[in-house]
C-alpha positions in Angstrom: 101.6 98.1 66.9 103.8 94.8 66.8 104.4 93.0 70.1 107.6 90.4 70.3 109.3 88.0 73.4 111.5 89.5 75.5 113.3 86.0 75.1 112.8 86.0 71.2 113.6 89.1 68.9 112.3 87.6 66.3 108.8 86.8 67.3 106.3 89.2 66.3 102.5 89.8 66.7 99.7 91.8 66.5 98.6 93.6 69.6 95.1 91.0 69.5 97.3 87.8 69.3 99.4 89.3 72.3 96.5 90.1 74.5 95.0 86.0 73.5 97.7 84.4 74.0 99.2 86.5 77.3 102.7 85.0 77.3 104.5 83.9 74.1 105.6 79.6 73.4 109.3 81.0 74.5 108.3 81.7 77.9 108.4 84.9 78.1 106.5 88.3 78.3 105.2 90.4 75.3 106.6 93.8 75.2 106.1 96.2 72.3 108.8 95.9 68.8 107.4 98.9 67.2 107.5 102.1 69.2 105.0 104.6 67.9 106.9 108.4 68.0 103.6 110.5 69.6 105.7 113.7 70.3 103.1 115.6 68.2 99.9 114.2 69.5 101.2 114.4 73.4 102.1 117.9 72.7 98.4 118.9 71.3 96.7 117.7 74.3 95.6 119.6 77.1 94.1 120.1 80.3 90.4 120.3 78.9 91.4 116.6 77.5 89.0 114.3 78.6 90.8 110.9 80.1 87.8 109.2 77.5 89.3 110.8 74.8 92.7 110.5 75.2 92.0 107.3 75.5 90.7 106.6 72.6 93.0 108.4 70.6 96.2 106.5 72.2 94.4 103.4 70.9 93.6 104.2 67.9 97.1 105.0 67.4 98.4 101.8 69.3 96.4 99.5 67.6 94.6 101.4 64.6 96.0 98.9 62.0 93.9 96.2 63.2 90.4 98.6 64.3 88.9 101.5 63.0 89.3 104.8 65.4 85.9 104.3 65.9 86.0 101.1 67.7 89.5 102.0 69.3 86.8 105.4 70.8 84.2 102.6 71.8 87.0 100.5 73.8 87.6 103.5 75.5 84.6 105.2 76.3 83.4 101.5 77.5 86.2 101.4 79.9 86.2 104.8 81.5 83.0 106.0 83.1 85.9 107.6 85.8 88.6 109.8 85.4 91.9 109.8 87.3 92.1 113.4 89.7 95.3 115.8 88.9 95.8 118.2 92.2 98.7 120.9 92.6 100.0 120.8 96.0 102.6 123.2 95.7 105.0 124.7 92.9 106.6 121.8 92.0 104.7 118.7 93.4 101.5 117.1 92.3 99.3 114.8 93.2 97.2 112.1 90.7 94.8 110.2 92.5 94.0 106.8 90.7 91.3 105.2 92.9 87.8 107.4 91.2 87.2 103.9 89.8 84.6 101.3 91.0 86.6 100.0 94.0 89.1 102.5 95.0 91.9 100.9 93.4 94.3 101.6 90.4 94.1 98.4 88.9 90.0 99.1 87.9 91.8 100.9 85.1 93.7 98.4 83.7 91.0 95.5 84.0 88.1 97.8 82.6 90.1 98.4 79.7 91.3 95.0 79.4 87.7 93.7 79.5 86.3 96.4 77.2 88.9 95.4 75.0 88.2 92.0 75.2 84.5 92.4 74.2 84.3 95.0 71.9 86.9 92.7 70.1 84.9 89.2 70.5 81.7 91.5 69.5 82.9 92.1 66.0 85.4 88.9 65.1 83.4 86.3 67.2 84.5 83.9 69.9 84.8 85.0 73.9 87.6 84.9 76.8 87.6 83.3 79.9 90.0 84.8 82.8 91.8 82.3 84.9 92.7 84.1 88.3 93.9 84.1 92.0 92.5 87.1 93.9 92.3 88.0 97.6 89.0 89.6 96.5 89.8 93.4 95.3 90.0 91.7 91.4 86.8 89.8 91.9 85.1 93.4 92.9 86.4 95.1 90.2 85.8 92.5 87.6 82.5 91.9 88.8 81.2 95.7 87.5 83.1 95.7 84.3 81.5 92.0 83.0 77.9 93.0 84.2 75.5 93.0 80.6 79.2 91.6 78.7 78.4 88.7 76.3 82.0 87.5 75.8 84.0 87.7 78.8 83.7 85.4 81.7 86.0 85.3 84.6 86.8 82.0 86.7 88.1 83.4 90.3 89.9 81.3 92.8 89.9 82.9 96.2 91.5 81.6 99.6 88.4 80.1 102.0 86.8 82.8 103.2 87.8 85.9 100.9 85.0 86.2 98.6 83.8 90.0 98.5 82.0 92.3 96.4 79.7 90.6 94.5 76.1 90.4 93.8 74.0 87.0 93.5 73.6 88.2 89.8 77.2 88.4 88.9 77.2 84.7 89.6 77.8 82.3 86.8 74.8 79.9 88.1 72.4 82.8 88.3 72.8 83.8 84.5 76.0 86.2 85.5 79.6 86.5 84.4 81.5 85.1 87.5 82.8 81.7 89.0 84.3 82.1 92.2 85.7 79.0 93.9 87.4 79.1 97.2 90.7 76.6 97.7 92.4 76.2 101.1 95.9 76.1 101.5 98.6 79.0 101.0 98.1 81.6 98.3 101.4 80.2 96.8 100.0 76.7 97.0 96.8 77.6 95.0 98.9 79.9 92.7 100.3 76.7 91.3 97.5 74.7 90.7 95.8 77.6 88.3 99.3 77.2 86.7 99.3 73.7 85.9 95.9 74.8 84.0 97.5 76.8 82.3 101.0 74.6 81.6 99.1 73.2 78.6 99.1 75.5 76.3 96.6 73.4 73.9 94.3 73.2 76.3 94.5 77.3 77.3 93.9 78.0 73.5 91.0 75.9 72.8 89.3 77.3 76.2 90.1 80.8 75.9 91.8 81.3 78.8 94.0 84.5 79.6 94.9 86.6 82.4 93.7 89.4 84.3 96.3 90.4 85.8 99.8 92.9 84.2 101.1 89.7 82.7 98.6 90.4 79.9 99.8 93.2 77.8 96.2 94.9 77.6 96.1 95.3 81.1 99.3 97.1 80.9 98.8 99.6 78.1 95.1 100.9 80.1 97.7 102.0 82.6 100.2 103.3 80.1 97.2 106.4 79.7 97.9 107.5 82.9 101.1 109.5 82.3 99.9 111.8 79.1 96.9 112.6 81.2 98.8 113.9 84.2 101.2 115.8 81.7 98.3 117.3 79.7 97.2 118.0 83.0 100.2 120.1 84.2 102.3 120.5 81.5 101.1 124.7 81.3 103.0 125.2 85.2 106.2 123.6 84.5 109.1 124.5 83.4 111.8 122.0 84.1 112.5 118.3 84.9 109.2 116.2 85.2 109.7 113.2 87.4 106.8 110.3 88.7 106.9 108.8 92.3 105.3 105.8 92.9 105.5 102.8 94.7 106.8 99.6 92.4 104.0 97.6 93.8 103.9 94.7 90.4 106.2 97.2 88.4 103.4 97.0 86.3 102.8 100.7 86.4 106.4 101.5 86.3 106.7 99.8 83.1 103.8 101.4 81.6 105.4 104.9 82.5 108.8 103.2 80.9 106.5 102.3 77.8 104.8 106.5 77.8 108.8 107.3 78.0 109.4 105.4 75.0 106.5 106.8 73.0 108.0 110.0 73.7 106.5 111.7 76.5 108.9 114.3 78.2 109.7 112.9 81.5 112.8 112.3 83.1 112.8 109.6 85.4 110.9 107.6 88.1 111.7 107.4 92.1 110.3 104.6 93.8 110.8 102.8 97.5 113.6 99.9 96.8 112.2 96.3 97.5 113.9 93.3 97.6 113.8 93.1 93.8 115.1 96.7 92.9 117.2 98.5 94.7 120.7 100.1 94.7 124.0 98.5 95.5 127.2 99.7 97.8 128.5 102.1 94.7 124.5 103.4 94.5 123.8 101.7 91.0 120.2 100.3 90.7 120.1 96.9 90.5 117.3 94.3 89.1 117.7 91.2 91.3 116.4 88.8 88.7 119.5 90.1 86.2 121.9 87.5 88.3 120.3 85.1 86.7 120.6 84.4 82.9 117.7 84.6 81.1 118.2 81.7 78.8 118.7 79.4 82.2 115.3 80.6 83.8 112.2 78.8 84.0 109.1 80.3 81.8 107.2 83.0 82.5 104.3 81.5 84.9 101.3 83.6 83.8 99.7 83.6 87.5 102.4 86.0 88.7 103.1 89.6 86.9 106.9 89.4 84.9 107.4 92.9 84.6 111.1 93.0 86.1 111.6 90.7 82.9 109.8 93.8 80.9 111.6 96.3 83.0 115.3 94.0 81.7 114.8 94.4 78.0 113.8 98.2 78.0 117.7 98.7 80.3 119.0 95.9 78.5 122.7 96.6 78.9 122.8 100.1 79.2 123.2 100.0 83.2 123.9 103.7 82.9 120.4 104.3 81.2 118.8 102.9 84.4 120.9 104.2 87.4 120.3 107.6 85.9 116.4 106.8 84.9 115.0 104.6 87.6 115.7 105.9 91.3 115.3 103.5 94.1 115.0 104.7 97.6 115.3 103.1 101.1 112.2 104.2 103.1 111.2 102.9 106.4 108.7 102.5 108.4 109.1 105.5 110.3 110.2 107.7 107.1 106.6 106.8 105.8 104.4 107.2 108.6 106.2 110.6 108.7 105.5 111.4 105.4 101.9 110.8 105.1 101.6 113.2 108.3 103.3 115.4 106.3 101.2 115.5 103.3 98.3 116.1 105.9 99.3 118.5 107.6 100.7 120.7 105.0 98.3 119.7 102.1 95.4 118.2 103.8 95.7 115.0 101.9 95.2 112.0 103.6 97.2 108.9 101.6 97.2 105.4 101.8 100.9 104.0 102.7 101.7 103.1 99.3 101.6 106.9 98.2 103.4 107.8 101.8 106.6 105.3 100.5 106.3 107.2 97.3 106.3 111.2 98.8 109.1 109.5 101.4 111.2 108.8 98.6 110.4 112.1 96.9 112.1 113.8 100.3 115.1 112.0 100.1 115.9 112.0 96.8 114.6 114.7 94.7 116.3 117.6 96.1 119.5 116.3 94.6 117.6 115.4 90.9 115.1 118.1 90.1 116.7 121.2 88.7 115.5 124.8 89.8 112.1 124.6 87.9 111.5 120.9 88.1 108.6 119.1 89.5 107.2 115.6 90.8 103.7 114.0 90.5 103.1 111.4 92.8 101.1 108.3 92.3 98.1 107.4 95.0 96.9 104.0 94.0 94.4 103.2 96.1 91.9 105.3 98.6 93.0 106.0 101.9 89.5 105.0 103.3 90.7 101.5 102.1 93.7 101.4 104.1 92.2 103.1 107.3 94.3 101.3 109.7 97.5 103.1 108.3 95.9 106.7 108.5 95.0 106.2 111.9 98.2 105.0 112.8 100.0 107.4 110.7 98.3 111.1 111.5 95.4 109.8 113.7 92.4 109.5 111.9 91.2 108.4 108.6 88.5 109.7 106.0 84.6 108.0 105.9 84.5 105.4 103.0 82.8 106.5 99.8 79.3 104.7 99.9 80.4 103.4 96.0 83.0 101.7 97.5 81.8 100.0 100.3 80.1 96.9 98.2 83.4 96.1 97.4 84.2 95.4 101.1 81.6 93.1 101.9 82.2 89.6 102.1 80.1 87.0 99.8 78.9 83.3 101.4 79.5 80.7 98.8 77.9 77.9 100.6 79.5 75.5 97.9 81.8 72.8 98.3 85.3 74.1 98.1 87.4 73.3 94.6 90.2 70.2 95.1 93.2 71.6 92.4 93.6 72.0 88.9 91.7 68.6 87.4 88.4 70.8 89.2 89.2 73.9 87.6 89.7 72.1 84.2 86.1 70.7 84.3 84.5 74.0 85.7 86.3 76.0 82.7 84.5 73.5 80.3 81.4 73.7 82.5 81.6 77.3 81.6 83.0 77.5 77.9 79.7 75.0 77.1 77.2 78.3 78.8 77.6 80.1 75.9 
C-alpha cells in the first residue's frame, strides 16, 4: 500500500517511508493513494476470528509488498496479547469495549502496534526509532510495556512537572531501559512547541530517528483501523440492516480509521458522534469541518506534536459535502444529556461507561431513530475503562466499578528527582545522549 500528502497528489510512498518520516516535506499528513478492495476477505471472517489474526492478515494485505505474511503475523501477534470485547445489549445496539489493553485505554492499540511495527521492522533492515512526545502520563504507561525487552525503539517523554506515572525504575533509559522522561514547566501548549522546534529541522529528525507516537503517524492509525472488521465479524450473523458506529471524535483519529475500513470496503453506513468545536452542523444541519474556512494552500504545516486528522478527515469529503452530511453525523449533547445516558446504559444494561462512551450513546438517542432503518443497528465505542474516570460514574449513576489490579500501575505517580529540562536545545542533546546508547 502507497501512502501520498494530502497537500501533494503526487507524492507517493511506501507504507515504511510513511511511518519514518511521519509527515511528508509539504506539510502535510500521509493518507493512503491505493485503496486495497477487501470485500472478499471482510466477508470470510467471523466471530471465532481471533483479533491476532485478523490482524495479521489486514497487514499482510496492507503492506505485503514490502514483508512477508509471516512477519506482517509476527507484527501482529507482538502487538496484541488483548483483544477488544463485542457485547449485545439489545437487538440493535452493541457495545465494543477497547480498554482490555495494558492501561485501560484505546490508544494501547494503536502504540503497541506502532511499536511492534517499528521493531520487527528495525530487526530485519537495521537501524532504530526514537519517539519524540508530550504526554500527561497515560502514553508514558502504555509505552512503557510495549518497549520492555525491544532493541530498537526508544521513547524520549516530556511530561508537565509532576505527571510522571506508570513506570518502573527498569523502564528508565539510565537504568539499561527504553524510556527518557523529562519534566518541563510551563503550559502544555508552551512545552508542545518546544518538542516542535525539534522537530522543525527536518535534517536533524532524519539523522536521529525521530517520529511520533501519537495518530499523526500513519502506523498508529491503521492498528486502530482493525477495530471495525473485528466488531463486524463480530455481529455481522444478527444484523440485517444499516450498521452505524458511535463514538466520541476525541483526535478523530479513530474516526478516520473507521473512514479508512469504509473505504477498504467494509459495509457500514455512517458514524454519529458528539459535535465539538471542530465538527459540527450548521443552521441548514450540514456538517461542517471548521478547519475547511481556511485554504489549505494558505495554512501553516502540519506540526507533528498535535494529531491532523480533520486535515485526513478533508481529503476523504473533499468536495463532495453531500458525501459527509449524509456519512458523518454530529450531535449536540450536553452535559445533562450525557450524565443521563450513562444512567441509562446502567440501569437498563448494567454497563457502567466512562463519559466519552455516554456522549457517544447520547448521540445515539437523538439521532438514530431518524437514520437506522427497521433492522438496523449501532455499535458504540468505549475507549477507556470506567474505573479510570470514576469521578464521572459517581457523579453520573452514583457509584463506580473497583479498578482492575493490571491497571492500577499505570496510575501511580513516578519521582524523577532530576533537574527539570530548559527547551528544545536540552532535548536536542538528550536525543543524541540517547541515539549514542545503542
Amino acid at each position: 500500500m502507497n501512502f501520498k500528502s494530502t497537500r501533494n497528489e503526487n507524492l507517493c510512498v511506501k507504507f515504511s517511508q510513511a511511518v519514518r518520516d511521519c509527515i511528508p516535506e509539504d506539510g502535510g499528513v500521509f493518507i493512503p493513494t491505493d485503496i486495497e478492495d477487501l470485500r472478499r476477505w471482510i466477508y470470510y471472517i467471523s466471530k471465532y476470528t481471533s483479533f491476532t489474526s485478523l490482524a495479521g492478515s489486514l497487514t499482510s494485505a496492507f503492506i505485503g509488498d514490502e514483508f512477508s505474511p509471516i512477519i506482517c503475523n509476527k507484527i501482529a501477534m507482538d502487538a496484541f496479547p488483548f483483544e477488544p470485547v463485542v457485547k449485545q445489549l439489545d437487538d440493535r445496539l452493541f457495545l465494543m469495549e477497547l480498554y482490555n489493553g495494558y492501561t485501560g485505554y484505546h490508544r494501547d492499540y494503536g502504540v503497541s502496534y506502532l511499536c511492534s511495527y517499528l521493531e520487527t521492522t528495525s530487526e530485519l533492515n537495521g537501524g532504530q526509532a526514537l519517539f519524540l512526545d508530550f504526554t500527561h502520563g497515560g502514553l508514558g504507561a502504555v509505552l512503557a510495556n510495549t518497549l520492555r525487552g525491544k532493541k530498537h525503539v526508544k521513547a524520549l517523554l516530556v511530561y508537565k512537572k509532576g505527571t510522571v506515572r506508570g513506570l518502573e525504575d527498569s523502564d528508565l533509559f539510565w537504568n539499561g531501559g527504553n524510556i527518557y522522561p523529562v519534566e518541563m514547566e510551563g503550559s502544555e501548549e508552551e512545552i508542545k512547541a518546544e518538542i516542535a522546534k525539534v522537530f522543525a529541522d527536518r535534517t536533524y529528525v532524519h539523522d536521529n530517528a525521530l517520529t511520533v507516537a501519537n495518530t499523526t503517524n500513519v502506523c498508529r492509525l491503521l492498528g486502530q483501523v482493525f477495530f471495525y472488521p473485528f466488531s463486524f465479524a463480530k455481529i455481522k450473523e444478527r444484523i440485517y440492516g444499516d450498521l452505524y458506529y458511535a463514538l466520541d471524535a476525541g483526535n478523530y483519529g479513530t474516526l478516520t480509521a473507521g473512514l479508512m475500513s469504509w473505504k477498504f470496503a467494509l459495509p457500514l453506513n455512517g458514524f454519529i458522534v458528539p459535535s465539538s468545536n471542530a465538527l459540527s452542523r450548521d443552521g441548514a444541519g450540514n456538517p461542517v469541518i471548521l478547519d475547511s474556512f481556511v485554504d489549505i494552500s494558505e495554512r501553516s504545516a502540519v506540526n507533528p506534536v498535535y494529531p491532523a486528522n480533520l486535515e485526513r478527515l478533508e481529503h476523504f469529503f473533499g468536495a463532495h459535502g453531500m458525501m459527509l452530511k449524509n456519512f458523518v453525523y454530529p450531535v449536540d449533547v450536553s452535559d445533562f444529556k450525557t450524565e443521563a445516558a450513562a444512567k441509562e446504559l446502567y440501569i437498563k444494561y448494567g454497563v457502567y461507561c466512562d463519559e466519552q462512551a455516554a456522549k457517544a450513546y447520547a448521540a445515539v438517542k437523538e439521532t438514530a431513530p431518524d437514520i437506522l432503518d427497521d433492522e438496523g443497528a449501532v455499535v458504540l465505542y468505549s475507549y477507556s475503562h470506567p474505573a479510570i474516570h470514576s469521578d464521572f460514574s459517581r457523579h453520573a449513576i452514583g457509584e463506580s466499578p473497583e479498578i482492575p489490579e493490571i491497571l492500577r500501575y499505570s496510575l501511580v505517580k513516578k519521582e524523577l528527582d532530576r533537574p527539570l529540562c530548559q527547551g528544545a536545545a536540552q532535548l536536542r542533546k538528550i536525543v543524541e545522549e540517547i541515539n549514542k546508547g545503542w
